[in-house]
C-alpha positions in Angstrom: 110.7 126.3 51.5 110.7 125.9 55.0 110.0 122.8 57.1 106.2 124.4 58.4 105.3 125.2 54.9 105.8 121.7 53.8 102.2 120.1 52.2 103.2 116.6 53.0 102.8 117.5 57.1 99.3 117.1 58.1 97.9 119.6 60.5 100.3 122.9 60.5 100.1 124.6 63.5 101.5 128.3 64.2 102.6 128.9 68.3 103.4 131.8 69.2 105.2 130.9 71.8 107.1 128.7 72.0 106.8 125.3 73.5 108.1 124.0 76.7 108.9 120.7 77.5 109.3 119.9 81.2 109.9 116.9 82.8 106.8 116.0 84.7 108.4 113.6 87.3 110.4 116.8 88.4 107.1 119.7 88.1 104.9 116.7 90.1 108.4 116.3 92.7 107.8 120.2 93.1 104.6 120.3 93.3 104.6 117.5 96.1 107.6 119.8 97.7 105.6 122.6 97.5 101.9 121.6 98.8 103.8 119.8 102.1 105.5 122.8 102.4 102.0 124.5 102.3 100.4 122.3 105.1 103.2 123.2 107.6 102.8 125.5 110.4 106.2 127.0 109.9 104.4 128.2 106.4 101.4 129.6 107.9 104.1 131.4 111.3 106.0 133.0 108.6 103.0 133.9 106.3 101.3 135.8 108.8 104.9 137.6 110.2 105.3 138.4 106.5 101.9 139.7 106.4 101.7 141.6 110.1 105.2 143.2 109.1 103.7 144.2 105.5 101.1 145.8 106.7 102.9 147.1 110.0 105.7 148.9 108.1 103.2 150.4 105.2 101.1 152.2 108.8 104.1 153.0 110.4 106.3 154.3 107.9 106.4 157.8 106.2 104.3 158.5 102.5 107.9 158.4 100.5 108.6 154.7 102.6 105.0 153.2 102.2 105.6 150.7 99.6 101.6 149.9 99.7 99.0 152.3 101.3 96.3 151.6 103.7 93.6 149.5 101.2 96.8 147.2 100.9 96.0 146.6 97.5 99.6 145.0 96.1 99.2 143.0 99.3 95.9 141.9 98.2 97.1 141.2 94.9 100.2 139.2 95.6 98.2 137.4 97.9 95.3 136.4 95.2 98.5 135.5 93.3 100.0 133.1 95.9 96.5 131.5 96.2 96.1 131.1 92.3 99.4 129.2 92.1 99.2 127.2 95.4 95.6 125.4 94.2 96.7 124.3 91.1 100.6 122.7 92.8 98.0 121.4 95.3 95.8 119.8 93.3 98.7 118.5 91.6 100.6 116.6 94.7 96.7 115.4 95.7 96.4 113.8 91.9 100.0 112.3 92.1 98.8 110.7 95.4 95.7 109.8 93.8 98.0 107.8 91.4 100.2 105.9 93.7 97.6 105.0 96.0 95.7 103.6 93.2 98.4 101.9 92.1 99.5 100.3 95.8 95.5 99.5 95.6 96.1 97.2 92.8 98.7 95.4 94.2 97.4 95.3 97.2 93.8 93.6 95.4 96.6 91.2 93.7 98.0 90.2 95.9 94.6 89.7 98.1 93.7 87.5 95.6 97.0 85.3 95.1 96.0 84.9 99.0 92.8 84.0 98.3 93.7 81.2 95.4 96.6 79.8 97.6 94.0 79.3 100.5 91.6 78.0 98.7 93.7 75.4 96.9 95.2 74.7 100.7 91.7 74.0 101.6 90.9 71.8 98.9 94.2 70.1 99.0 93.5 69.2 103.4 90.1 68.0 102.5 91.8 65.6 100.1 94.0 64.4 102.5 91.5 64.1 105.4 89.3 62.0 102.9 92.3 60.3 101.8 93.2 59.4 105.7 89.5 58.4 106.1 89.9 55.8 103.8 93.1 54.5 105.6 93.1 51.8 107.4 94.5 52.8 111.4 95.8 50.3 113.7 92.8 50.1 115.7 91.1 48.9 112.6 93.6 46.2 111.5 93.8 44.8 114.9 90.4 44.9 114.9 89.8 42.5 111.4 92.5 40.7 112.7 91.1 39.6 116.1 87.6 38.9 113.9 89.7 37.0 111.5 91.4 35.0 114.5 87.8 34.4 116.1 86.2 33.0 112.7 89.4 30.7 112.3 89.1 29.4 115.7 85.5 28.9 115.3 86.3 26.9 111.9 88.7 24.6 113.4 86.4 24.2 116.6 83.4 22.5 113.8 85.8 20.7 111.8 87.6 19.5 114.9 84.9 19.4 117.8 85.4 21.1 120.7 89.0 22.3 121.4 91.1 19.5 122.9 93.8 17.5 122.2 94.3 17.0 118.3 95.1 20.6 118.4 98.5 19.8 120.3 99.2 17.4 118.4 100.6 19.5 115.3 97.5 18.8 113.1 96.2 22.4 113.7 95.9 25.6 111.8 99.3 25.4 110.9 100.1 28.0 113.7 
C-alpha cells in the first residue's frame, strides 16, 4: 500500500505536477531586481534597439532570412509575453514595498508614541516641580518674615520697655 492510498490521511490529493517549493525571500529579491530593472531607461534604450533592429532586419532581409514577416506576429507575441510576466514581478516588488513600508509605519507610530508618553510625563513631572518651587520659600521671602519678625520684636520691647532708651544698653534687652 502506498503512502497516498493510506485511509488514515485526511484529504488525498492527486498533482499532476509536481510541486515546487521556492524560497520566497529570493522570487520577491528577483522580482524587486527585475521591476527596477524595468523602470530604467537603459531598459526601455535597449528595448526599443531590440525592437527597431527586429523589425529592421525582418524588412530588410531576404524571405529565406526573415525570421518574422511584415504583421510581425512573433514580435507581437513575445512582446504580449514580456508584458504578461513583467505585471505580475511588478506587482510583486510594489506588494513587498507595500510590506516594508507598513512595517517602518509601525515603528515609526511606536515610536511616535513612546515620544508622546515621555513628553507627557516630562510635562507632568516640570509642572510638579514648578508647583513644588512655588511652595518654597525664596530668600526674598525669608528676609522678608524676618525683617516683620524683627519689627514686631522691636515693637514688643518698645511697650514693655517704653520708648527706646537706655535700659536697652544696659544688657536687659532681647537677649541680642
Amino acid at each position: 500500500m502506498s503512502g497516498s492510498d493510506r485511509l488514515n490521511t485526511p484529504g488525498r490529493q492527486r498533482r499532476w505536477l509536481p510541486q515546487l517549493r521556492m524560497d520566497a525571500e529570493m522570487f520577491g529579491s528577483f522580482a524587486e531586481g527585475f521591476a527596477r530593472f524595468m523602470g530604467t531607461a537603459s531598459f526601455l534604450i535597449w528595448m526599443t534597439v531590440l525592437i527597431v533592429a527586429w523589425i529592421a532586419w525582418n524588412m530588410i532581409a531576404s524571405g529565406s532570412w526573415q525570421i518574422d514577416p511584415f504583421p510581425f506576429i512573433f514580435l507581437t507575441l513575445l512582446l504580449s509575453l514580456q508584458a504578461s510576466y513583467a505585471a505580475p514581478l511588478i506587482l510583486l516588488a510594489q506588494n513587498r514595498q507595500e510590506a516594508r513600508e507598513r512595517v517602518s509605519l509601525e515603528h515609526d507610530r511606536e515610536v511616535a508614541a513612546q515620544a508622546r508618553a515621555d513628553t507627557d510625563f516630562l510635562a507632568r513631572e516640570i509642572a510638579a516641580l514648578r508647583m513644588r518651587i512655588g511652595d518654597l520659600a525664596t530668600r526674598d521671602f525669608i528676609r522678608g518674615e524676618l525683617r516683620d519678625l524683627l519689627e514686631e520684636l522691636d515693637k514688643g520691647e518698645d511697650t514693655e520697655d517704653g520708648p527706646r532708651g537706655p535700659s536697652r544698653d544696659s544688657g536687659r534687652g532681647s537677649g541680642r
